[in-house]
C-alpha positions in Angstrom: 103.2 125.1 90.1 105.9 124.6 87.1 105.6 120.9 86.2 108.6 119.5 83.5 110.2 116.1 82.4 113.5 114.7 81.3 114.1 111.8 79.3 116.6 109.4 78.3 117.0 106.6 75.4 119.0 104.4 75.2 119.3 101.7 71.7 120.3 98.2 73.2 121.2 96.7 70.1 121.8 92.6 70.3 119.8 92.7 74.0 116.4 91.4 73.8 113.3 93.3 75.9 112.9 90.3 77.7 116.0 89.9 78.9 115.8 93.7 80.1 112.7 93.3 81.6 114.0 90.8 84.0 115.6 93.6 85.8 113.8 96.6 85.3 110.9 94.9 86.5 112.1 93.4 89.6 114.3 94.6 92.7 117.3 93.1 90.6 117.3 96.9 89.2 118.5 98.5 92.3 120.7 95.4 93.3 122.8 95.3 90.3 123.1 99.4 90.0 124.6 99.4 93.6 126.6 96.5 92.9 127.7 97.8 88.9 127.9 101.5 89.7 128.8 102.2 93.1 129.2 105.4 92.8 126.2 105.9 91.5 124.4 104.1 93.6 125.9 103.5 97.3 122.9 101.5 99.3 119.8 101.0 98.7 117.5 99.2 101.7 113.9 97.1 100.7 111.5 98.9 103.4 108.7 97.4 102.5 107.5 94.6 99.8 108.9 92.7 97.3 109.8 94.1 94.4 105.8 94.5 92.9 103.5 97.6 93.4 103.6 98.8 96.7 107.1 98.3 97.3 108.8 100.7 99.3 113.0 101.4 98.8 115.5 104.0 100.4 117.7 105.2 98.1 121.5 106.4 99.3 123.9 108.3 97.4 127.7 108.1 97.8 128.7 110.4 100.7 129.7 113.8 98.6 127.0 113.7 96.5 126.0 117.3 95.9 122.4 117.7 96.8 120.5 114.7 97.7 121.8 112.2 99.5 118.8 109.7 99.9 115.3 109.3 99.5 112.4 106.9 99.5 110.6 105.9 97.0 107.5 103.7 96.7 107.0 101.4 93.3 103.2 102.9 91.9 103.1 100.6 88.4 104.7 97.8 87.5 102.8 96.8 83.9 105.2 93.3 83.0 103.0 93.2 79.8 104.2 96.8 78.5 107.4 96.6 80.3 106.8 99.6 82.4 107.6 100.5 85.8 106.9 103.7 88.0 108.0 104.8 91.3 107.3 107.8 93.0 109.5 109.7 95.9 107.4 109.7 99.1 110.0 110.9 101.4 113.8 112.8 101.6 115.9 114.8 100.4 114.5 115.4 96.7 111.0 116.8 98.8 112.9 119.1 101.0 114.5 120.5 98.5 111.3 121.6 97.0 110.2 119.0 94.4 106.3 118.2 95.3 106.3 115.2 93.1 109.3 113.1 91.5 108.3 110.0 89.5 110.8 107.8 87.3 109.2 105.7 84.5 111.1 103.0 82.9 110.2 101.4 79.7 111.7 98.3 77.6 110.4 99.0 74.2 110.3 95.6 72.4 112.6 96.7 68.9 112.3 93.3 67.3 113.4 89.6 68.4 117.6 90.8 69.4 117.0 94.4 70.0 114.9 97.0 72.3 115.3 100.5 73.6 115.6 101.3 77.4 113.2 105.0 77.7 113.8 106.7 81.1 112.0 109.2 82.1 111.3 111.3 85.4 108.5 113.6 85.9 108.2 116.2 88.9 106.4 119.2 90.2 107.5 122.2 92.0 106.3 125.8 93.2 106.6 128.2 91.0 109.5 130.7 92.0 112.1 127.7 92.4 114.1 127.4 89.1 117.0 126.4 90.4 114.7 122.9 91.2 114.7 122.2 87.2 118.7 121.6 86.8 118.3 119.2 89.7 116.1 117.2 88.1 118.4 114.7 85.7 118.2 111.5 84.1 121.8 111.3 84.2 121.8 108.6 87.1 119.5 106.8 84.9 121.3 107.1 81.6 124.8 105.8 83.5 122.5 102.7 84.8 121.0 102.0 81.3 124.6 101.7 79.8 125.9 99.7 82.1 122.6 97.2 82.4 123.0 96.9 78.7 126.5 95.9 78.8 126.1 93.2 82.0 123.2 91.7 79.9 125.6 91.1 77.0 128.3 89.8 79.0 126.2 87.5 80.9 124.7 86.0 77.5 127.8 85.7 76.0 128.9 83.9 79.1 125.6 81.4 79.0 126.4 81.5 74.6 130.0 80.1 75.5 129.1 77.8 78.1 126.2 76.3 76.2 128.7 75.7 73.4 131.5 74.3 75.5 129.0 71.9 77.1 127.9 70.9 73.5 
């Protein structure tokens, strides 16, 4: 069994953890991808819960997509004190193509009162003899997300900054 990570940081400089958080740790993380990066991210479908441990989603990739096109995963940890969150694949395409485990972590690491870092991570298991597994595995999807979260946050504080100050 060959086990390996990937991870991904990402400095969000004038974005606060909490602010982060508010996504990363609720369903509004899949919502705003699909809706921010469609081609990223083409549906994705609640199965089961709402948004806290237990939660089941069904990921879809845009038609084209080399390699997976969807999957399921189920949300294992969801700490809002550390800012982390966990989901593991339970079913599709990234388990028939050979992975015996996929996990994605997120954290919001807390870099002072305006600033934090966005770590993504995926973890995953497969049989030994399947190389070609470890170049699917990517936080690429994840790094693409994290920019474009960071920027979405900004805009929509500098939106809630200038109306503040307009209704002053």
């Amino acid at each position: 069994m060959v086990k390996g990570s990937k991870h991904h940081e990402l400095e969000a400089d004038d974005v606060p953890a909490s602010e982060l958080w508010k996504i990363y740790g609720t369903l509004r993380f899949v919502e705003l991808v699909h809706e921010l990066l469609p081609q990223v991210l083409h549906q994705v479908e609640v199965l089961r819960g709402d948004g806290t441990v237990g939660t089941v989603i069904k990921v879809t990739f845009p038609p084209g997509n080399p390699g997976v096109q969807t999957y399921s995963e189920e949300f294992v940890k969801i700490d809002n004190e550390n800012r982390v969150k966990e989901a593991a694949v339970i079913e599709g395409d990234l388990l028939t193509l050979g992975f015996t485990t996929y996990l994605t972590r997120f954290q919001i690491i807390d870099k002072g009162p305006s600033s934090s870092v966005i770590a993504s991570t995926v973890e995953y298991e497969y049989d030994d003899g399947r190389p070609e597994l470890e170049a699917a595995a990517s936080t690429a999807p994840l790094a693409a997300a994290a920019e474009r979260l960071v920027q979405y946050v900004k805009e929509q504080m500098t939106t809630t900054t200038t109306a503040q100050a307009t209704a002053a």
